[in-house]
Backbone as CSV, one residue per row, in Angstrom:
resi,resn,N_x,N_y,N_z,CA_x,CA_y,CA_z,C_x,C_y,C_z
1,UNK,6.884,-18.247,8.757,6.090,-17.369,7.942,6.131,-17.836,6.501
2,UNK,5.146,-18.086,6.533,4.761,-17.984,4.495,5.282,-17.261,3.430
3,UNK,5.842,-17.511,2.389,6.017,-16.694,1.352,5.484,-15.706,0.971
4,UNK,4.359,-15.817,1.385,2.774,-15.077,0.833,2.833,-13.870,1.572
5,UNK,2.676,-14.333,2.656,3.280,-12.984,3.730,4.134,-11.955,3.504
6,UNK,5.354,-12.564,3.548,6.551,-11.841,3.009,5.814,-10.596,1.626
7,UNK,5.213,-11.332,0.624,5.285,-10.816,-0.323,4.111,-9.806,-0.338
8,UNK,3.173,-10.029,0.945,2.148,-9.310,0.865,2.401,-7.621,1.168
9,UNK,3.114,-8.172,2.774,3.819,-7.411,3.813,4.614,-6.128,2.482
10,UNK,5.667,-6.656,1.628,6.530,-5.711,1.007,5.343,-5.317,-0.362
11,UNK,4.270,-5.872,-0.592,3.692,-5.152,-1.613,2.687,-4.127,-0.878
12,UNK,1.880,-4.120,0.525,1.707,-3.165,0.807,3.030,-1.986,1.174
13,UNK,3.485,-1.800,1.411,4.747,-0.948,1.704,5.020,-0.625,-0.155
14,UNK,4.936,-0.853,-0.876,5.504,-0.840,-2.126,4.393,-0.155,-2.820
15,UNK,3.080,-0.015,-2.928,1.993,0.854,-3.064,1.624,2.014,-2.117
16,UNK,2.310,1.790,-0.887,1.735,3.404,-0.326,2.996,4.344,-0.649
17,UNK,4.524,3.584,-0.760,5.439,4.276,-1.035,4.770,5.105,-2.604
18,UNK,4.211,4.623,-3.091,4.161,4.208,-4.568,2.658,5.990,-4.710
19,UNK,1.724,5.623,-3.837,0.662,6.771,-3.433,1.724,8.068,-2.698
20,UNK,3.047,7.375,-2.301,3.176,8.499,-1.353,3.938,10.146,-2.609
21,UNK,4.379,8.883,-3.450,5.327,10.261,-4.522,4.170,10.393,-5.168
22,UNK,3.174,9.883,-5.567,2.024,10.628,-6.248,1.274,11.932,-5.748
23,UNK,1.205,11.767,-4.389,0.863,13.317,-3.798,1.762,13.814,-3.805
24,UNK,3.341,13.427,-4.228,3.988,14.568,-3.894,3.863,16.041,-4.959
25,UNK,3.291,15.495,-5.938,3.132,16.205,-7.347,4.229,17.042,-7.529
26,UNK,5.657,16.500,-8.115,6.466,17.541,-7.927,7.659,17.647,-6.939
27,UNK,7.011,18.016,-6.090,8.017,18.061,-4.685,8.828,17.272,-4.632
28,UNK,9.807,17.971,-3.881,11.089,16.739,-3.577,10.880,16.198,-2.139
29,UNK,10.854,15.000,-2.360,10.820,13.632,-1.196,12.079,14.498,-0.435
30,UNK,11.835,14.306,0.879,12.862,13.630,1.942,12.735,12.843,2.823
31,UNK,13.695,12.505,3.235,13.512,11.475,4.599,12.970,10.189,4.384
32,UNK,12.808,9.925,3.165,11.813,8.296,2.803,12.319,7.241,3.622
33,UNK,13.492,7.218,3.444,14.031,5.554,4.431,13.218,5.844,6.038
34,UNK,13.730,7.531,6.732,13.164,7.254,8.046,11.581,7.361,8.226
35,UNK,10.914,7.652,7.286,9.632,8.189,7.416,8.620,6.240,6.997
36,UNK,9.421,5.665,6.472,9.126,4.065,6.168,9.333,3.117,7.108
37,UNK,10.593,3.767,8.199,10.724,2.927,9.140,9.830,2.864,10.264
38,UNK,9.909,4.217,10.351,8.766,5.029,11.411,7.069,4.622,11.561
39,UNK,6.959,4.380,9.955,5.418,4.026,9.759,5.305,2.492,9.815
40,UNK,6.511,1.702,10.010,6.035,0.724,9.689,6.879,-0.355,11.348
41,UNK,7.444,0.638,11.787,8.245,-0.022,13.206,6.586,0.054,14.022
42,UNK,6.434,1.183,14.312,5.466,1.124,15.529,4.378,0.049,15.580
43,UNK,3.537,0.119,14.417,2.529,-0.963,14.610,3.307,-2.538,14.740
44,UNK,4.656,-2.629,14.131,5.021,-3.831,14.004,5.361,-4.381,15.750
45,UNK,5.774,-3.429,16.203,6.166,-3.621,17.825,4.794,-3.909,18.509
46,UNK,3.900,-2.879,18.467,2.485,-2.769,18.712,1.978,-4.262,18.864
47,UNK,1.650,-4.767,17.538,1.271,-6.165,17.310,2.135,-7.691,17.986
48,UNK,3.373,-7.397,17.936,4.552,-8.518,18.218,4.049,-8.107,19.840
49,UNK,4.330,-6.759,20.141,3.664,-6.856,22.048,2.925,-8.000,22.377
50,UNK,2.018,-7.247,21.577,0.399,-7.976,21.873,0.252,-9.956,21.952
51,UNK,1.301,-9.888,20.636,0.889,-11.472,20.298,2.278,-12.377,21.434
52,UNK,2.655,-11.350,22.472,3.751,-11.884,23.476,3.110,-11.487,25.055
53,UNK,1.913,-11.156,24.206,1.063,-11.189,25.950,1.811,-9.987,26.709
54,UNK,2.579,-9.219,25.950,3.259,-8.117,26.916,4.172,-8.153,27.575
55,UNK,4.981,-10.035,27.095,6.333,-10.198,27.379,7.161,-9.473,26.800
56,UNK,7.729,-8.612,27.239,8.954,-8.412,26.275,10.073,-8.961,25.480
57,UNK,10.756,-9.785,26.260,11.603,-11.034,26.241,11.090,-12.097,25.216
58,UNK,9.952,-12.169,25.757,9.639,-12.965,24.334,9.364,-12.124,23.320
59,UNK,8.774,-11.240,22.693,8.587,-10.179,21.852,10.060,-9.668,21.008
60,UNK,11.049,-9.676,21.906,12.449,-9.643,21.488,12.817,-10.679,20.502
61,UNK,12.802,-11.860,21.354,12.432,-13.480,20.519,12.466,-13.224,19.436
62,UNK,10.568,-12.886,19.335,9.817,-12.882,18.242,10.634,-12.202,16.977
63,UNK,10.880,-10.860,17.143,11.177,-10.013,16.161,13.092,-10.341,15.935
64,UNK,13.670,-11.060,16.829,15.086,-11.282,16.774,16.155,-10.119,17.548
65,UNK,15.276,-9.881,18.245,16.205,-8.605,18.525,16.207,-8.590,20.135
66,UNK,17.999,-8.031,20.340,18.162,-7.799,21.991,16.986,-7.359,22.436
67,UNK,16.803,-7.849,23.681,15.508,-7.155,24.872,16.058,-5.854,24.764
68,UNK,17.655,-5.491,25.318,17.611,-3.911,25.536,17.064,-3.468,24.116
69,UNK,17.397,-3.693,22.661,16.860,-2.619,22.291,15.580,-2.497,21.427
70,UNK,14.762,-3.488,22.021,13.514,-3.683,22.165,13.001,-2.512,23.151
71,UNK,13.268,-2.547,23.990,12.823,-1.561,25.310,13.029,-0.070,24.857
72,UNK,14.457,0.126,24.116,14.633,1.482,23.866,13.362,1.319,22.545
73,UNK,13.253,0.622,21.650,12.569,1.242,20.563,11.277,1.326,20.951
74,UNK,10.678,0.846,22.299,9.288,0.903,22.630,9.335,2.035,23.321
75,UNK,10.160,2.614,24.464,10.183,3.973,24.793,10.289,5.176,23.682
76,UNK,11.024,4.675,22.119,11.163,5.919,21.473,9.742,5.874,21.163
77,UNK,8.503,4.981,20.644,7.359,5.280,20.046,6.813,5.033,21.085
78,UNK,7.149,5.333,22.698,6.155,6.315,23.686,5.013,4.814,23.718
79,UNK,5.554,3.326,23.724,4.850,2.507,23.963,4.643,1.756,25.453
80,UNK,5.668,2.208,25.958,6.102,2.269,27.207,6.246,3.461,28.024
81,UNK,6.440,3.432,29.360,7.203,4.537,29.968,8.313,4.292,30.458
């Protein structure tokens, strides 16, 4: 992966965080770390699926991570059954 990427990847995440305390007008934030992971795990699994043809094993590969808990994090966002 490209530098470019990297830097694109964390500057979107860095402007919606950025929109997200602007609506808060006020209010107190909670939950930011899990509510960032949440928004930004699913599509990432979503896509890594896809570009593994629906291997898992390889998809694990891809992202660096054990198959088992590849499998659990695709059952928690209900990507699997």
């Amino acid at each position: 992966m490209k530098r470019n990427d990297d830097d694109h990847i964390a500057t979107c995440v860095g402007k919606a965080l950025e929109n997200y305390f602007q609506q808060l007008e006020g209010e107190k934030p909670a939950a930011v770390y899990a509510m960032v992971i949440k928004s930004v795990e699913r599509p990432m699994l979503e896509v890594v699926l896809k570009q593994a043809g629906g291997n898992q094993t390889l998809a694990a590969e891809i992202l660096g991570i054990n198959r088992n808990t590849l499998r659990k994090k695709l059952l928690d966002h209900k990507l699997i059954d």
